[in-house]
C-alpha positions in Angstrom: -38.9 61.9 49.7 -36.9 59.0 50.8 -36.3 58.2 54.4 -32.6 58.9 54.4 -33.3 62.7 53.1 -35.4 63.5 55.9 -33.1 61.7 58.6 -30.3 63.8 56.8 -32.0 67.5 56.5 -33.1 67.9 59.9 -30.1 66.7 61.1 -28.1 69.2 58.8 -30.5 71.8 60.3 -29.6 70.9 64.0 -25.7 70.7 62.9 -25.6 73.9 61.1 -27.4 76.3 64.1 -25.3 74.2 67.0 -21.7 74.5 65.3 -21.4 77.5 67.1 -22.2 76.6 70.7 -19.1 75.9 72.4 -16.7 77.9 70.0 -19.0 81.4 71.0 -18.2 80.4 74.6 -14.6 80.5 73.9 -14.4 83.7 72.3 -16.3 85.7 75.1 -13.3 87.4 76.0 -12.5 88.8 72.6 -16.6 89.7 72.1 -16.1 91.4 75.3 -12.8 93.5 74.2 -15.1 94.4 71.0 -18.4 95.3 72.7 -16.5 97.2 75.3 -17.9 95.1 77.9 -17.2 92.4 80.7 -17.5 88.9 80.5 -20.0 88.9 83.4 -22.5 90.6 81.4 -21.8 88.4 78.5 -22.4 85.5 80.5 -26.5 86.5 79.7 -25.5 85.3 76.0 -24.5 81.9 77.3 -27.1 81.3 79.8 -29.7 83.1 78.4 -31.0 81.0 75.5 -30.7 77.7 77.9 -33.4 79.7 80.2 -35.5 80.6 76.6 -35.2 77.0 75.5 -36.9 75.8 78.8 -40.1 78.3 78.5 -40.5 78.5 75.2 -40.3 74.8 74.5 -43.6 73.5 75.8 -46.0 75.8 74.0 -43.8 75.2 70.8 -44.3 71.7 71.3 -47.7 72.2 71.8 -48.2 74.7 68.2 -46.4 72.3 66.3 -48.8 69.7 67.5 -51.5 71.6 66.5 -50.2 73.0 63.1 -47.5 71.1 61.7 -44.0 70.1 62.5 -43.0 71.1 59.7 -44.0 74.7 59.6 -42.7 75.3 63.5 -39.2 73.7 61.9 -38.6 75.6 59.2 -39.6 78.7 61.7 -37.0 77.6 63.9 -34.2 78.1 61.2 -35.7 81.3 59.7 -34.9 82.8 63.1 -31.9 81.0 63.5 -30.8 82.8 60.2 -31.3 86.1 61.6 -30.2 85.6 64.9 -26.9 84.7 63.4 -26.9 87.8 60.6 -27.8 89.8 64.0 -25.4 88.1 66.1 -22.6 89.2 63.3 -23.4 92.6 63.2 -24.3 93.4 66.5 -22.8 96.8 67.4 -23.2 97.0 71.5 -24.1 94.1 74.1 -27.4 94.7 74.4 -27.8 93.6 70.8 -25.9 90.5 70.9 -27.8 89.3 74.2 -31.2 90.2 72.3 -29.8 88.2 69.7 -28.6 85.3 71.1 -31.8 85.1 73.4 -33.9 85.1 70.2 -31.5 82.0 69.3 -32.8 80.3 72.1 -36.5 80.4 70.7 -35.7 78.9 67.3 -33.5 75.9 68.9 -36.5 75.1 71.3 -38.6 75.3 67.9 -36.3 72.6 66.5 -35.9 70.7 69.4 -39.5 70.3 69.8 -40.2 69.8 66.2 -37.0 67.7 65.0 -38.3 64.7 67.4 -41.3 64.2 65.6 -39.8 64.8 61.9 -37.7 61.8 62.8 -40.2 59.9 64.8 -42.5 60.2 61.2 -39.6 58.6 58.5 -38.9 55.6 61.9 -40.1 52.9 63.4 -40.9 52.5 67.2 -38.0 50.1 67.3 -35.9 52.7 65.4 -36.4 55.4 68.1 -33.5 54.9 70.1 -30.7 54.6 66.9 -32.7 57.9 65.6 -31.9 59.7 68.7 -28.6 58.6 69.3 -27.9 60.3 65.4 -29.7 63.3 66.9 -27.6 63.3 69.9 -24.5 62.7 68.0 -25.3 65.9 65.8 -26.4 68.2 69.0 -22.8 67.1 70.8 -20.6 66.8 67.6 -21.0 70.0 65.4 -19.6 72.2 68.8 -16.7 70.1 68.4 -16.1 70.5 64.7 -16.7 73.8 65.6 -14.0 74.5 67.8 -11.6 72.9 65.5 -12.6 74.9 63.0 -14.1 78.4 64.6 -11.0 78.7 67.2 -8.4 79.2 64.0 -11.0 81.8 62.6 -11.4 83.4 65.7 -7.7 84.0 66.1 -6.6 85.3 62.3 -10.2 87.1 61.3 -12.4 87.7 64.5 -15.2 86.4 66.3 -17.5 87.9 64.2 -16.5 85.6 61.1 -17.6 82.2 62.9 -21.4 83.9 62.6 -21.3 85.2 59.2 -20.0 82.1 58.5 -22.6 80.3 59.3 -25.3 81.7 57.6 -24.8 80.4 54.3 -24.7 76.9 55.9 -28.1 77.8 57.8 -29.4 79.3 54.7 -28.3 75.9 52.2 -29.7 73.9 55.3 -33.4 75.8 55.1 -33.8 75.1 51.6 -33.0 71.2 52.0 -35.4 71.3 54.4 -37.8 73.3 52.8 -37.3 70.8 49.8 -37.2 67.7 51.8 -39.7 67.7 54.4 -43.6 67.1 54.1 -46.0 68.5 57.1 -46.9 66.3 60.0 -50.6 65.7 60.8 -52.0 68.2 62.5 -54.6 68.7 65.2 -55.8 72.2 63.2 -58.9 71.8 64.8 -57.6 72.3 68.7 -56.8 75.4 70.5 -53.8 76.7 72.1 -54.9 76.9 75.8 -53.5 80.5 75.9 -54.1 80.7 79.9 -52.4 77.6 80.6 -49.6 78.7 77.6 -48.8 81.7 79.6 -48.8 80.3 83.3 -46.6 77.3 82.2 -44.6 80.2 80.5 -44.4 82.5 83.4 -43.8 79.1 86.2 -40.3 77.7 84.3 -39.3 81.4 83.7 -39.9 82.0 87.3 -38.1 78.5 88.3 -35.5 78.8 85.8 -34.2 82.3 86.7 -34.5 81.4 90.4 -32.4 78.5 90.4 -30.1 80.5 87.7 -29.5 83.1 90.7 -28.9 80.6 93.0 -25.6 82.0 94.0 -27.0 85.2 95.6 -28.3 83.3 98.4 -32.3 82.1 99.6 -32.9 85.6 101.3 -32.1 87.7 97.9 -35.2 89.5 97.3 -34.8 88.7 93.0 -35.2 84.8 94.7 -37.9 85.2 96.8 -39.3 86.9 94.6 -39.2 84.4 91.5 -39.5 81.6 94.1 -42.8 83.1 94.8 -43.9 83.3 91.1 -43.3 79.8 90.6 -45.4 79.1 93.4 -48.3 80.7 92.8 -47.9 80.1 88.5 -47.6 76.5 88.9 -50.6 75.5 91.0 -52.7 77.9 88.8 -51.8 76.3 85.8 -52.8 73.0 87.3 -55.9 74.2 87.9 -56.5 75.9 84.3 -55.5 72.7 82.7 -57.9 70.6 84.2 -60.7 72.5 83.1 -59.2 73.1 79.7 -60.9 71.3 76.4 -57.3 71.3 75.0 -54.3 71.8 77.9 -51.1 72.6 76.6 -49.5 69.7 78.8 -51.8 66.5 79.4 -51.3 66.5 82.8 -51.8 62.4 83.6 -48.3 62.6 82.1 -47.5 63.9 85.6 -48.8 60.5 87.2 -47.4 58.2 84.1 -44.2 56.3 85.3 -43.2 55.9 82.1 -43.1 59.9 81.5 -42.4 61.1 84.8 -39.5 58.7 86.0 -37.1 59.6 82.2 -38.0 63.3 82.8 -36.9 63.0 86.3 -34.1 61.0 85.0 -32.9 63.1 82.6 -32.6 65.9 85.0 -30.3 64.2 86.6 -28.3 63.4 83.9 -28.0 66.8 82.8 -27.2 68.1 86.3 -23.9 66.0 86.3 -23.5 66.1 82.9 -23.2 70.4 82.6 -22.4 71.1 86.0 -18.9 69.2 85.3 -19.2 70.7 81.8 -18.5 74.1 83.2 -16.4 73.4 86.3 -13.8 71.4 85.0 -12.0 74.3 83.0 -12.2 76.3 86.2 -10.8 73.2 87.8 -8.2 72.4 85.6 -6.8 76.5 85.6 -7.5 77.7 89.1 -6.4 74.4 91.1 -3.9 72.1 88.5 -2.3 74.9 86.8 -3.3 74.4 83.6 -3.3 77.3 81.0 -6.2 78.2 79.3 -5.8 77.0 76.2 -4.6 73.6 77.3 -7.6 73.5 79.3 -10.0 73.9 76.6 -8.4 71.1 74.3 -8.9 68.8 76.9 -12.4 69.7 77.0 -13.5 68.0 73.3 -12.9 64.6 75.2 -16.3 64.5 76.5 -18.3 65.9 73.9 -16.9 64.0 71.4 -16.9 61.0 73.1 -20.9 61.9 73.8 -21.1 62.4 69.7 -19.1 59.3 69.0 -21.6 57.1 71.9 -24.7 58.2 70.9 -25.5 56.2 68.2 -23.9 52.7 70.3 -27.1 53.2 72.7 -29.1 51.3 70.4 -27.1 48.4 70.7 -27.7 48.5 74.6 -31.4 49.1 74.3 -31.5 46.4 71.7 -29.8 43.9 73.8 -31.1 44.9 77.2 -33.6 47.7 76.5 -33.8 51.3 77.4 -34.1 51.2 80.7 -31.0 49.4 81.1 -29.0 51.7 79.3 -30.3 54.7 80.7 -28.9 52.6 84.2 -25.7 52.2 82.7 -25.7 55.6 81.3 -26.0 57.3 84.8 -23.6 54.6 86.7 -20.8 55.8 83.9 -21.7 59.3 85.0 -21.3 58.5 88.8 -18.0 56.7 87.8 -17.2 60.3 86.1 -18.0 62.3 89.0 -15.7 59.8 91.1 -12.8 60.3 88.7 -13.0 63.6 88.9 -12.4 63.5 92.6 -9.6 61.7 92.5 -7.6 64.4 90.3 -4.9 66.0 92.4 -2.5 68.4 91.0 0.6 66.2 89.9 -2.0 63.4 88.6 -1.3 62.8 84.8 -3.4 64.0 82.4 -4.9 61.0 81.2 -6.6 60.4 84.3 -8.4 63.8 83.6 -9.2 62.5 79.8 -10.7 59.9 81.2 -13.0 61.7 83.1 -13.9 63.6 80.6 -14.3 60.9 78.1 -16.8 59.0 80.6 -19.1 61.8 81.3 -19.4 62.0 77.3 -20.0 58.2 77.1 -22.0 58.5 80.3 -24.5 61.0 78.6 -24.4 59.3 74.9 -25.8 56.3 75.9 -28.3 57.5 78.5 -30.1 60.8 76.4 -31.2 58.8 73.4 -33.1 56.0 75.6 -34.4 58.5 78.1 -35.9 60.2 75.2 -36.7 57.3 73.4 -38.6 55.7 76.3 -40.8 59.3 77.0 -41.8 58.5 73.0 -42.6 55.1 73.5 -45.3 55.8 75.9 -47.5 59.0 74.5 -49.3 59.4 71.5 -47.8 60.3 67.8 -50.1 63.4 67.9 -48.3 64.2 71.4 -45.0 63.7 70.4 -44.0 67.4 70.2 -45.3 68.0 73.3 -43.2 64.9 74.5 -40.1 66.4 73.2 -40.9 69.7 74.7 -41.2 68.0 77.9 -38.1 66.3 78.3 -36.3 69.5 77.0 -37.5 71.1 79.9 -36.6 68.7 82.3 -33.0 68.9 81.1 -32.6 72.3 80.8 -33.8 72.8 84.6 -31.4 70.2 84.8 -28.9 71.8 83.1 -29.2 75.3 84.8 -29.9 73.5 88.5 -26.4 71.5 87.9 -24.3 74.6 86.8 -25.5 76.9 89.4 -25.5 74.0 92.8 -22.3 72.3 91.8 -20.3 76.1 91.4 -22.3 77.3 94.5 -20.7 73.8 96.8 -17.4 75.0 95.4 -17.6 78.4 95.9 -18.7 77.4 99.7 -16.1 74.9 100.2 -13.4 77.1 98.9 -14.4 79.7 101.6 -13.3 77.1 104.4 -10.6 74.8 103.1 -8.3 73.7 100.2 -9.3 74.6 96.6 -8.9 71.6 94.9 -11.1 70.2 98.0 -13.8 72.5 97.0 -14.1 71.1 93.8 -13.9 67.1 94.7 -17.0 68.1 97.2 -18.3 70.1 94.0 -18.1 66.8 91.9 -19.8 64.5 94.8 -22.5 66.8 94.7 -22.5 66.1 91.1 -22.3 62.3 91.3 -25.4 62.1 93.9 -27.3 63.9 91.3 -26.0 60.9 88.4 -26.6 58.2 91.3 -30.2 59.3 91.5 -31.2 59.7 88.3 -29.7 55.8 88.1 -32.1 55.0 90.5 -34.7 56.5 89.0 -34.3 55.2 85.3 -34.4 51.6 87.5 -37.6 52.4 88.3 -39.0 52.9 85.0 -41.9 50.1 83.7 -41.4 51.2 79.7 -44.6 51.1 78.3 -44.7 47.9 75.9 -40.8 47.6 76.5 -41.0 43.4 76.3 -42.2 44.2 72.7 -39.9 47.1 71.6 -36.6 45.2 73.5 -37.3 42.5 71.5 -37.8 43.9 68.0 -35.0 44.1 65.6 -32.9 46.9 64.8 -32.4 46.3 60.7 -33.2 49.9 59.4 
């Protein structure tokens, strides 16, 4: 098959299970009405599968690796199918959050496996272009899915926008089934179940510690998990330097050129979704803004991410990755700032703007960062490389939404609520001002040779 089919099924794939992201977000409060529930509890459906992302995504990297990128793809949107046939009919809560957990597990499939699909059908000099399309597909079907789920929502039901999108997973499978031939494998290596299940149980731990991080250090459910992770993640060390086959080389730990974009990326990701789920709140509880005006503003920045994307490999082919993962986090600091000079009476356009930075912010910074962790492993590895820098920003992800509300919700306490938030969005911009720092740092192995090539696929 040619190139262009490939590039084009797996990224139909990714569009057709992520058109519902941000749209099933918005229509908590009708799911809750249905289930007979609140949207506290429902918050488990939003969060969840970001926490099931980040533990399943490493040993899924690691099995597709091992047996074929194709096979663990193809997994990930069979139970994407279901989850959304389950998600449609679910008839209490506890359904849909089993559901929509479940989701999580086939997107880390894809995630992990989607990288090196691409990565097979693309040049090393490609990389960056190929992720921008990726990152333009992952931040551009939520938006066609609001515009297109929150008119459905209204006249049919929430329900609809999940039914509805199983015939488009379902038409996306077979392309891909069609389309796609298997990745080498390493069929003759072992999953290092040990490690698998100590790496598993250390980011769970982690994750769900950092996702409580409102309840305070002495809450027993943190110290608890805060202990887990401590004693899971020094024992998988030492498994994995006695395994034949670890799940995670660990010299990545020690490689600049890995270590420094992980690092990198979680700060991107802390700036990038902690604003992501403040600035509503911002925009309702301290400007006055109704709800629904609220959430229109909010396709600024990721459709100004979708729209960015693909422009990062005209930075990285003028200046390299590094530099635009630099400029990427500098945009996001400038963000940040933006936000913290919103007052109430300021005009709208100074919010857009905002909005529309942190989008441009993170389009031209996620494809490099990613591009840059591929440039320095091994093809065999590049599953596991994916994996790796999925987990990095989903710890970012969950570590950005929980400090940044917990600043606000501290600040608010003792002065002026539009105050709280400004100091909410510093906190934010030190975490983008780092990882600029950081991505400076970064030596990209064989970089002189990759900035230099030419872009002409």
């Amino acid at each position: 098959m040619s190139r262009r089919a490939v590039i084009l099924a797996v990224l139909g794939g990714l569009a057709s299970t992520s058109v519902t992201f941000t749209v099933f977000n918005v229509a908590l409060v009708d799911i809750a009405g249905t289930l007979h529930t609140s949207s506290g509890v429902l918050t488990w459906s939003v969060t969840g599968p970001l926490l099931i992302v980040g533990v399943a995504a490493p040993i899924l990297g690691r099995l597709g690796d091992m047996y074929g990128h194709r096979k663990l793809y193809l997994y990930g949107l069979v139970g994407s199918l279901a989850c959304s046939a389950l998600t449609a009919v679910s008839w209490n809560v506890e359904v849909l959050i089993a559901a929509r957990l479940l989701s999580g597990v086939g997107g880390a499939a894809m995630g992990a496996a989607s990288w090196a699909l691409l990565f097979g059908v693309s040049s090393k000099a490609e990389r960056t272009r190929v992720l921008g399309w990726w990152s333009l597909v992952s931040a551009g079907a939520p938006v066609v899915g609001v515009a297109i789920g929150g008119p459905v929502v209204e006249d049919f039901g929430w329900r609809w926008i999940f039914i509805a999108q199983v015939p488009l997973i379902l038409a996306a499978l077979i392309a891909n089934v069609a389309v796609l031939k298997e990745t080498e494998r390493q069929g003759r290596e072992e999953l290092d179940v040990a490690g698998a299940l100590l790496l598993a149980t250390g980011v769970a731990a982690l994750l769900v510690c950092v996702e409580q991080f409102n309840s305070g250090f002495t809450d027993p459910l943190v110290i608890s998990f805060a202990g887990l992770a401590v004693v899971c993640f020094p024992a998988f060390w030492a498994v994995e330097r006695r395994a034949r086959f670890p799940v995670m080389p660990l010299e990545w730990f020690s490689m600049p050129s890995v270590a420094l974009p992980c690092l990198a990326s979680f700060g991107v990701n802390f700036a990038y979704m902690g604003g992501f789920f403040l600035t509503p709140l911002f925009m309702e509880q301290a400007l006055g803004y109704s709800v629904g005006s609220a959430g229109l503003y909010q396709i600024a920045r990721p459709l100004v991410f979708a729209i960015a994307a693909p422009s990062a490999a005209v930075i990285a082919r003028r200046r390299g990755d590094r530099s635009a993962a630099v400029a990427g986090g500098l945009v996001l600091v400038a963000s940040m700032l933006g936000f913290v000079a919103v007052a109430p009476g300021s005009p709208g356009l100074m919010i857009l703007a905002a909005l529309g930075a942190s989008g441009l912010a993170n389009g031209i910074s996620t494809p490099s960062l990613g591009a840059l962790v591929a440039g320095a492993v091994d093809n065999e590895r590049l599953g596991s490389a994916s994996a790796v820098v999925q987990l990095a920003s989903q710890v970012g992800v969950v570590a950005g939404i929980q400090v940044m509300e917990s600043v606000q919700a501290s600040f608010a306490r003792r002065g002026p609520l539009v105050g709280s938030y400004h100091y909410a969005y510093l906190a934010g911009g030190a975490a983008a001002l780092a990882a600029a720092v950081v991505a400076l740092a970064i030596r990209p192995a064989g970089q002189a040779r990759v900035a230099g090539a030419a872009y002409s696929g």
